[in-house]
C-alpha positions in Angstrom: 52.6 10.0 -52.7 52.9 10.0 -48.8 51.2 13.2 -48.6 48.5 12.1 -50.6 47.9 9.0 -48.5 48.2 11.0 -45.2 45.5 13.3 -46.6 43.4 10.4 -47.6 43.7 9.4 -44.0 42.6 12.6 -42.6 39.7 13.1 -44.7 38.6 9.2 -44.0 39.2 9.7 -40.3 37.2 13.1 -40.8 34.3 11.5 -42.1 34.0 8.6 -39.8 34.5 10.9 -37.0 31.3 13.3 -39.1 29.4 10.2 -39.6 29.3 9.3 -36.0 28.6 12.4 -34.7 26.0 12.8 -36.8 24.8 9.3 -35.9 24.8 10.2 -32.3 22.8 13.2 -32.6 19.9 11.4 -34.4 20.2 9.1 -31.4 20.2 11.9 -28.9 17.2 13.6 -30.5 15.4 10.2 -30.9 15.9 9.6 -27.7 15.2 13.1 -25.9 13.0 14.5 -28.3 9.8 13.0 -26.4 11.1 14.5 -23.4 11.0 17.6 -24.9 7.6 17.7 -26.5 6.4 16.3 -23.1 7.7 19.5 -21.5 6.0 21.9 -24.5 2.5 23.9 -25.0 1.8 21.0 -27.3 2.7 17.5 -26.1 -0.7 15.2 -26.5 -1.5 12.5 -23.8 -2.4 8.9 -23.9 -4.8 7.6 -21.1 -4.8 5.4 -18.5 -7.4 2.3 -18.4 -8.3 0.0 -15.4 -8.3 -3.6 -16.2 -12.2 -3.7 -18.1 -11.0 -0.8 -20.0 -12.8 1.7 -18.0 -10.7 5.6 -18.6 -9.5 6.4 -15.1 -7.0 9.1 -16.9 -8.2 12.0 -19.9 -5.8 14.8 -20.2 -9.3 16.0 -22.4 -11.6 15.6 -19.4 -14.7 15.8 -21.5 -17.3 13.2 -22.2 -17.4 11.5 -18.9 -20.2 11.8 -16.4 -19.8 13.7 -13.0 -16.7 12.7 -10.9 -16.0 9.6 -13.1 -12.8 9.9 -11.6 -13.1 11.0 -8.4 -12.7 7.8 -6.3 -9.1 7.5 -8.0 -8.4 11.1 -8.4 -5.9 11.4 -5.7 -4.0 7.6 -6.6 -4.2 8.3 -10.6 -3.5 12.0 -10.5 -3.0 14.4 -13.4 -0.7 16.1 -15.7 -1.4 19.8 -13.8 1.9 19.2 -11.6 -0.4 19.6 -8.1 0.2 15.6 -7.1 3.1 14.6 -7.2 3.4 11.0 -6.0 0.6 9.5 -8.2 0.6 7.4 -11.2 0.4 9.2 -14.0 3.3 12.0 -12.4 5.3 9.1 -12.2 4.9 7.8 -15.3 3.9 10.3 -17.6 6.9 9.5 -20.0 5.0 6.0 -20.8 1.7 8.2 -21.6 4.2 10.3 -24.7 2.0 9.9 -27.8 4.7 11.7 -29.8 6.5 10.1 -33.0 10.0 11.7 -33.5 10.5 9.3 -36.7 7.5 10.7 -38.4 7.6 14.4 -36.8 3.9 15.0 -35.3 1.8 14.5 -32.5 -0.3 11.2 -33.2 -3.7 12.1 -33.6 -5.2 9.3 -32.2 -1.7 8.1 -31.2 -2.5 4.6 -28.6 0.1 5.3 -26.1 -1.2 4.0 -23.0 -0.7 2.8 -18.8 -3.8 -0.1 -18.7 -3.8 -1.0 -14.9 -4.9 -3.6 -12.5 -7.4 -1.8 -10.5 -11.1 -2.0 -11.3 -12.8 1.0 -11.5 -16.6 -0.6 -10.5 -14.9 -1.6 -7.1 -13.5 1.3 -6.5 -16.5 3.3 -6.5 -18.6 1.0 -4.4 -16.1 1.3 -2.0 -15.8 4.9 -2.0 -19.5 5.1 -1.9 -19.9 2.6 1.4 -18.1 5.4 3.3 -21.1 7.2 2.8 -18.9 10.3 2.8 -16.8 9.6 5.8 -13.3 9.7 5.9 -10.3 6.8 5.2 -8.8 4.4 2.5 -9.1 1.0 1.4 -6.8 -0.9 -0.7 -6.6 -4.5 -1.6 -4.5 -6.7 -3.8 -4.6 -10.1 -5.2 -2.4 -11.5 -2.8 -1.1 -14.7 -5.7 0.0 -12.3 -8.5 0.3 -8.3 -6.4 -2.5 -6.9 -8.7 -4.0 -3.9 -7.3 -7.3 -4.2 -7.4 -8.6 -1.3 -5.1 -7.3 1.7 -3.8 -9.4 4.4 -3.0 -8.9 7.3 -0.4 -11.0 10.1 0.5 -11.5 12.9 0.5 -10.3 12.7 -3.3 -10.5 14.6 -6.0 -12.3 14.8 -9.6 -9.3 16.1 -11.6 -11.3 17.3 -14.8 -12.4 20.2 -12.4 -9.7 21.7 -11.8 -7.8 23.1 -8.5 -9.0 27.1 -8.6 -10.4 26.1 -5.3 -6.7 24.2 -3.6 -6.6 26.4 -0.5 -10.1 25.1 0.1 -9.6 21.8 -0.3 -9.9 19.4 2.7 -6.5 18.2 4.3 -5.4 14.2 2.6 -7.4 15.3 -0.5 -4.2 15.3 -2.9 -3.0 12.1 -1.6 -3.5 8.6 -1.4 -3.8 7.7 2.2 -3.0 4.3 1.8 0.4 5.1 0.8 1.1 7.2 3.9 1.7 6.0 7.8 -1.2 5.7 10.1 -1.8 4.6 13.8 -2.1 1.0 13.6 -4.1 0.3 16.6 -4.7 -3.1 17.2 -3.4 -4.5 13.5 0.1 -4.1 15.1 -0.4 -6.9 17.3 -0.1 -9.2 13.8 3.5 -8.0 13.3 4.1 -8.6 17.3 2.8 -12.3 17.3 5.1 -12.8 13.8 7.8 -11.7 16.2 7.1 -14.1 19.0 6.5 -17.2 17.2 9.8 -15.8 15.3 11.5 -16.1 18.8 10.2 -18.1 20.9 8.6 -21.2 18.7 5.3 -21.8 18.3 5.2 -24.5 21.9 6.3 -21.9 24.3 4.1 -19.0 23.1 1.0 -20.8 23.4 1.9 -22.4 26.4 2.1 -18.8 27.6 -1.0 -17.5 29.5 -1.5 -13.9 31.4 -4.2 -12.5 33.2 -6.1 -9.3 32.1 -7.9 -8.0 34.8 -8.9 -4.6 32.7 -5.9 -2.6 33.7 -2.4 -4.1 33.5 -0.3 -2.0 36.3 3.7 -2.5 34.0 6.9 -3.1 35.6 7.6 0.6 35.4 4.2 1.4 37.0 2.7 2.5 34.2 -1.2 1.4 33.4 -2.1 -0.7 30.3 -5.7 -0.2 30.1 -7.7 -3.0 28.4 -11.0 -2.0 26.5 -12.6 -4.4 28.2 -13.0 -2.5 31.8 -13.8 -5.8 34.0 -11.2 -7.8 31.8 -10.9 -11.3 29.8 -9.1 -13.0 32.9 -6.4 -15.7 31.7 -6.0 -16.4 28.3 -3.3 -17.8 25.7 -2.1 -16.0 22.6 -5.4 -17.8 20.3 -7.9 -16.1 22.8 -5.7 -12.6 23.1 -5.6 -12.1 19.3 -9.4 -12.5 19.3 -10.2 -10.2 22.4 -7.7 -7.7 21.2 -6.0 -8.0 24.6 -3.9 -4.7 25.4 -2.6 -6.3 29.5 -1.7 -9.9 27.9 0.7 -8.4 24.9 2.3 -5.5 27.4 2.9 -8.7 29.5 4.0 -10.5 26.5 7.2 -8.0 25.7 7.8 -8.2 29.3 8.2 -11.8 28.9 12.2 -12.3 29.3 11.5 -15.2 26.5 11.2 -11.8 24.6 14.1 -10.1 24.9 13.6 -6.5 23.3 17.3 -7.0 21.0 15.6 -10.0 19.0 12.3 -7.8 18.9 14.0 -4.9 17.2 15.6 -7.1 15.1 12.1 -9.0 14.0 10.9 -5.3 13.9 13.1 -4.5 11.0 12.7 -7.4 9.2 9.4 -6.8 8.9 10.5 -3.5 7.1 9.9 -1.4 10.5 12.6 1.9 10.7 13.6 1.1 14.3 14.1 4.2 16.8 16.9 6.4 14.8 16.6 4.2 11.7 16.9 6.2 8.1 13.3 5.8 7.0 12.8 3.4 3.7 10.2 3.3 1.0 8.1 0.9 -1.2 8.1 1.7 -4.6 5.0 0.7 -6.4 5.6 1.9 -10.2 7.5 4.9 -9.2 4.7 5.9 -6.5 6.3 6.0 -3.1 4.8 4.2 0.0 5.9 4.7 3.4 7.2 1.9 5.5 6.4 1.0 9.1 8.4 3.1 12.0 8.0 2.8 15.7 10.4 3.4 18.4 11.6 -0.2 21.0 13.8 1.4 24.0 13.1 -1.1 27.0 10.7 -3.9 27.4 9.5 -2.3 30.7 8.9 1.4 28.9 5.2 1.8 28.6 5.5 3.6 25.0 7.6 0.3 24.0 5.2 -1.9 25.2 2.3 1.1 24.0 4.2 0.8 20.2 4.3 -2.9 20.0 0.0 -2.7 20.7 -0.5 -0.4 17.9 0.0 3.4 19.7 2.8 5.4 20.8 5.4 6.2 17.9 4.5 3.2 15.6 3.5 4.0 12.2 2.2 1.7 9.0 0.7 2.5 5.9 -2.4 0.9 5.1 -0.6 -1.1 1.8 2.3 -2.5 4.6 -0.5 -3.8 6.6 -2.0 -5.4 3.3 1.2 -6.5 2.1 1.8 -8.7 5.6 -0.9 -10.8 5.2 -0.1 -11.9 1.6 3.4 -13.3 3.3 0.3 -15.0 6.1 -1.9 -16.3 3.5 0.3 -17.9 1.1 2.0 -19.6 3.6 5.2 -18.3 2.5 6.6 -15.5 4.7 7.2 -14.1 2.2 5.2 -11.0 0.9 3.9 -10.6 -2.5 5.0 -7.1 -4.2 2.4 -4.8 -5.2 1.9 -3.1 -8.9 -0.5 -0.8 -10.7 0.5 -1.0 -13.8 -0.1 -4.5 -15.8 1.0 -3.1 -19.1 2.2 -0.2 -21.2 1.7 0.7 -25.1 3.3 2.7 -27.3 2.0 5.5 -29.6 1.8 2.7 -32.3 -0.2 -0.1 -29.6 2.8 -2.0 -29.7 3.4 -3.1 -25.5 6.7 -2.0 -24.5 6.2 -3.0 -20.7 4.2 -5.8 -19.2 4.3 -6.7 -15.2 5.8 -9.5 -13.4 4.8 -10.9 -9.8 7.8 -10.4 -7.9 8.2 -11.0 -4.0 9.7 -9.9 -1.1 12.9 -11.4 0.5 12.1 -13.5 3.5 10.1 -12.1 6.3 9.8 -15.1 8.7 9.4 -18.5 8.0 6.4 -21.0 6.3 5.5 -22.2 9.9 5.2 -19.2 11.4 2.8 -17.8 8.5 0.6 -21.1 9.0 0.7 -20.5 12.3 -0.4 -17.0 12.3 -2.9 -17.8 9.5 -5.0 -20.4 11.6 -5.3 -17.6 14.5 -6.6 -15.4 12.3 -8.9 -18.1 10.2 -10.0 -18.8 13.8 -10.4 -15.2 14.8 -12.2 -14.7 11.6 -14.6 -17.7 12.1 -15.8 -16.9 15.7 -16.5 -12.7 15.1 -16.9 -11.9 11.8 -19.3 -14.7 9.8 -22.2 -12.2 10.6 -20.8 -9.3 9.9 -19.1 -10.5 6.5 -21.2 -13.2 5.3 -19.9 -15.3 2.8 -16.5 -15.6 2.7 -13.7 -17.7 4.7 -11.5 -14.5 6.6 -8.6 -14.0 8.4 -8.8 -11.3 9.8 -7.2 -8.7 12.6 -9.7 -5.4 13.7 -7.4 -2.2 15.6 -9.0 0.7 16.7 -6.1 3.7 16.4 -6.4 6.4 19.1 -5.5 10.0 16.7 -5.2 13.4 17.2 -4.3 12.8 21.3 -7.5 10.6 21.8 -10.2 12.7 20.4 -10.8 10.7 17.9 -10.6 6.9 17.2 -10.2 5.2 14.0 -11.1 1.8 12.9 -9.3 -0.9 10.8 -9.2 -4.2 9.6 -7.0 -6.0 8.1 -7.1 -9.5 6.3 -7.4 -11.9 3.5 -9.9 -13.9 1.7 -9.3 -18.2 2.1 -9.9 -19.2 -1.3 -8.2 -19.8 -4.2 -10.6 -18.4 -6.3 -10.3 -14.8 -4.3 -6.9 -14.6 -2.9 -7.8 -10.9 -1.7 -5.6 -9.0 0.9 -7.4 -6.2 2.4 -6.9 -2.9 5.1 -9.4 -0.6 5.2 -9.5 2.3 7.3 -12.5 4.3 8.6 -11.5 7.7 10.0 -13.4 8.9 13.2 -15.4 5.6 13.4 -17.8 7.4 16.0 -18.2 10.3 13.5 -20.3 8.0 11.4 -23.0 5.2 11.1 -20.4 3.3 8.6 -18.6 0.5 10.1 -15.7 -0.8 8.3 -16.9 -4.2 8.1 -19.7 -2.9 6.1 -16.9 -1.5 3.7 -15.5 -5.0 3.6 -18.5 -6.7 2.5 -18.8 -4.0 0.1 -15.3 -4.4 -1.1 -15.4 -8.6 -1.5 -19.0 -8.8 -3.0 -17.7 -6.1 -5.4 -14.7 -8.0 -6.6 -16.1 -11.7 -6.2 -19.1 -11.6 -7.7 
């Protein structure tokens, strides 16, 4: 009788232990079997939507006119393996329209990314550069919807890459995910850091003189753009004249000391002199953060970095991302995203985005602060140029490529409720072209506020 029982127990214990096995392999291949049809000769692709429903991805690439997707090619990407850090490479799990639980490719199966960006904008923007080189990006700066992000050169994916070694170099990339020279759109992060330290009443009671050429406390020359100079001015009147002398006398200032700098620096999200670089992650794509190097308040590539040269890099979205933490008044700065939602092979969403922000930066009155000298900045220089629309807004013009070549950006947001738009654009050897980038900027707000 015990034998019999002990049996009984063995074969129960058996088939439990069968069962569950068996169980867990109908999980496994549930689980992994889209991972594997992704990976074979006949896996079948969902597409990718902007926010109107305009295709910006087609692993079919027929149907569409000539470069339909060329001024996202090199931010949306393909399935071909050649661009790596691009949307639909980093996400091409949630574009799977494969059913293990009815065992087929969906024809017509609705797996699909729909994002934020709109396609219209995009290609007026890419067309204001008029075939010159650079990115723009901008973002709604209440909820971190990208709206535009176009780089060029790009790409039209549906052709192909039979001609790669011929392609021009930053084609296969986003630019505005990458580190540039600032130029003078660094001086933002540098007045964050002195109100930060010093208090709004002893920065603005601080006045220097700009003579054209600033001779440094190392004897090194800070050269102004202005050759016969701006004279005295305070911080309000510096911003606007984009005053290299007044901010290398400004990190001089011992009300400055170059400790509490480095540490503004890297709350910013700057990787300070031997700092491990970070990264942004914007639905799995990978954005560069801000670098510079800060070795003595006296050193003339310190006081070079903290004016936009020298070592410091920022990537076009970081410079974007700032001025969200300005123009909300927060400090804080509103996190980007590309995706809005996701669907499955049946349409059912499976993913749907959520504004998030960024710890804090600095504090509510130092964004106010910041924000009226740019309003005011935008007020007196760039109601002509940009007609219609309450700015704040910073200009910088990067030297490149050991001072052959200058670029121009600005960077800024749109006062209004209605708009809250953040913006950097980039134009790539401004002398190289009759574009200026405040064309592109009127191009880029009358496109997405109209």
């Amino acid at each position: 009788m015990k034998s019999i029982r002990r049996t009984q127990s063995v074969i129960t214990l058996f088939l439990l232990v069968f069962i569950g096995g068996m169980a867990l392999l109908v999980y496994k291949i549930n689980k992994e079997a889209p991972f594997y049809m992704m990976h074979s000769d006949n896996h079948q692709l969902g597409k990718v939507y902007d926010r109107n429903g305009d295709v910006l991805f087609d692993a079919a690439g027929t149907g569409y006119d000539e470069n339909h997707f060329l001024d996202v090619g090199n931010l949306i990407g393909d399935d071909k393996g050649q661009m790596e850090n691009t949307l639909v490479a980093q996400n091409i799990d949630k574009l799977n329209n494969y059913s293990f639980s009815e065992g087929l490719v969906k024809e017509g199966g609705k797996a699909a990314i729909y994002t934020t960006l709109d396609h219209a904008a995009n290609r007026a923007v890419y067309n204001a550069y008029m075939g010159a080189k650079g990115c723009t990006v901008a973002y709604n700066y209440k909820t971190g919807e990208l709206l535009v992000c176009t780089s060029l050169p790009s790409i039209d994916v549906t052709k192909g890459y039979a001609n790669i070694g011929e392609l021009e170099s930053g084609t296969l990339i986003s630019k505005a995910m990458y580190g540039t020279v600032p130029g003078s759109t660094q001086k933002v992060s540098t007045v964050i850091s002195a109100l930060e330290i010093m208090g709004p009443d002893r920065l603005f009671s601080k006045t220097y003189n700009c003579s054209g050429q600033y001779m440094n406390r190392s004897g090194k020359p800070i050269d102004c753009h202005q050759s016969y100079g701006h004279g005295d001015q305070n911080i309000q009147q510096a911003v606007e004249n984009s005053c290299n002398p007044f901010f290398a006398q400004l990190v001089e200032d011992p009300d400055l000391p170059l400790g509490r700098l480095k540490d503004m620096y890297r709350k910013l999200g700057y990787a300070v002199n031997d700092d491990k670089p970070q990264y942004i992650d914007i639905d799995g794509i990978q954005c560069e953060k801000a670098s510079t190097t800060l070795t003595d308040s006296y050193d003339f590539n310190t006081q070079w970095g903290c004016i936009g040269q020298g070592d410091t890099l920022v990537s076009p979205m970081q410079l974007m991302m700032w001025q969200s933490a300005i123009a909300n008044g927060t400090g804080k700065m509103t996190m980007p995203h590309l995706i809005d939602h996701v669907t499955d092979v049946y349409g059912n969403t499976t993913e749907t985005a959520k504004t998030k922000e960024s710890a804090q930066l600095f504090t509510p009155d130092t964004a106010e602060t910041v924000k009226r000298i740019l309003l005011t900045n935008g007020s007196n220089h760039y109601t002509g140029s940009i007609s219609g629309y309450v700015l704040g807004i910073k200009s910088g013009t990067a030297q490149v490529k050991e001072g052959a070549e200058e670029n121009a950006l600005l960077v800024g947001f749109v006062s209004d409720e209605r708009n809250p738009i953040a913006f950097c654009v980039v134009l790539e050897n401004k002398y190289s072209t009759p574009v200026y980038a405040e064309q592109i900027v009127k191009t880029l707000l009358d496109s997405l506020c109209s």
